[in-house]
Structure formats: C-alpha cells, structure tokens
C-alpha positions as a printed NumPy array, in Angstrom:
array([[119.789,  83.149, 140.421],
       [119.556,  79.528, 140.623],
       [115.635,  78.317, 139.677],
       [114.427,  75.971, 142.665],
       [111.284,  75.071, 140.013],
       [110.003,  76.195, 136.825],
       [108.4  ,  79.247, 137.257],
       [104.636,  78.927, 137.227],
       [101.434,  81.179, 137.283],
       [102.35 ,  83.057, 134.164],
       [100.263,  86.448, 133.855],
       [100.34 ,  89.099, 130.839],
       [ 99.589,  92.946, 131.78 ],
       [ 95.229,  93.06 , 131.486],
       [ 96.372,  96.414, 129.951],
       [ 97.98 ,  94.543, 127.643],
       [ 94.387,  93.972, 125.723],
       [ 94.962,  92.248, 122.562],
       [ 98.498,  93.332, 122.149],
       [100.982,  90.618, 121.236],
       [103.957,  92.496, 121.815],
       [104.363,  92.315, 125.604],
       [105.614,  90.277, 128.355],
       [104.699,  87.761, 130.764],
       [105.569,  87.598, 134.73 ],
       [105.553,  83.917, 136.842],
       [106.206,  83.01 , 139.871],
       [109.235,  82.122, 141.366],
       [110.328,  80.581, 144.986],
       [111.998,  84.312, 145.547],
       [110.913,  86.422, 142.989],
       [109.73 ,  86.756, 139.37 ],
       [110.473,  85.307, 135.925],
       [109.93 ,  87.312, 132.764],
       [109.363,  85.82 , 129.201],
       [108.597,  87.264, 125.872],
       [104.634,  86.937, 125.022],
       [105.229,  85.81 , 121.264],
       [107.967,  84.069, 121.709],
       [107.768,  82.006, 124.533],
       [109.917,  79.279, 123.521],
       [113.025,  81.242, 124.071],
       [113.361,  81.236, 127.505],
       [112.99 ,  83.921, 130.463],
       [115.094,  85.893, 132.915],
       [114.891,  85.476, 137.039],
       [114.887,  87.914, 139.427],
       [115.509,  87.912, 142.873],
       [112.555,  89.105, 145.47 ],
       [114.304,  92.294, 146.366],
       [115.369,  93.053, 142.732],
       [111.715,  92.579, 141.552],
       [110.565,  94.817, 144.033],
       [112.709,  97.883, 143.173],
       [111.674,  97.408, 139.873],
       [108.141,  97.725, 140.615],
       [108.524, 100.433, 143.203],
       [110.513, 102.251, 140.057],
       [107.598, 101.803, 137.793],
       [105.305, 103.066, 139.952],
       [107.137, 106.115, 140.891],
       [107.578, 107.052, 137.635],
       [111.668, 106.468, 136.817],
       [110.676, 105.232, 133.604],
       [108.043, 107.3  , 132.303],
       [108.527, 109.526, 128.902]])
C-alpha cells in the first residue's frame, strides 16, 4: 500500500497503562499504520481500510483469544 502522507494521529491502547511493550495505531488516507511503542524509529506497517477492519472485527469476535 502506497502512503499518500505520513500517517498521523498516533494512539497507544488506554489499556495499555504504563506498559511499554505495545503498539501504536495512526491514521492513514485508507486505513491504519502500526508502529512499535519503544521503538518507534524503526518504521511501521500500512493497512488497507478493508484489511484493518477484518482485523478488528477478528479481535472483537474473539479469533485470537487464548
């Protein structure tokens, strides 16, 4: 996916709390960006609109729970 702009609006998880090991979503013209927390600096990952939302509706199903 092609970035039209940097992403921007950058948001950890408020259920992250304190915790430095998590990620980070921003916004994208169609979609989301995803970047490491601690380790900004090394980039992030695109996703389309559609992609981003299967990947929530997963999560909140449950597909990924233990």
């Amino acid at each position: 996916m092609a970035v039209e702009h940097e992403p921007d609006n950058w948001r950890k998880s408020s259920r992250s709390g304190q915790n430095s090991s998590c990620v980070e979503v921003g916004r994208v013209a169609d979609g989301a960006a995803v970047r490491d927390t601690k380790n900004r600096a090394t980039g992030y990952f695109t996703t389309t609109g559609p992609q981003w939302a299967s990947f929530l509706d997963a999560i909140k199903t449950g597909r990924y729970d233990r």
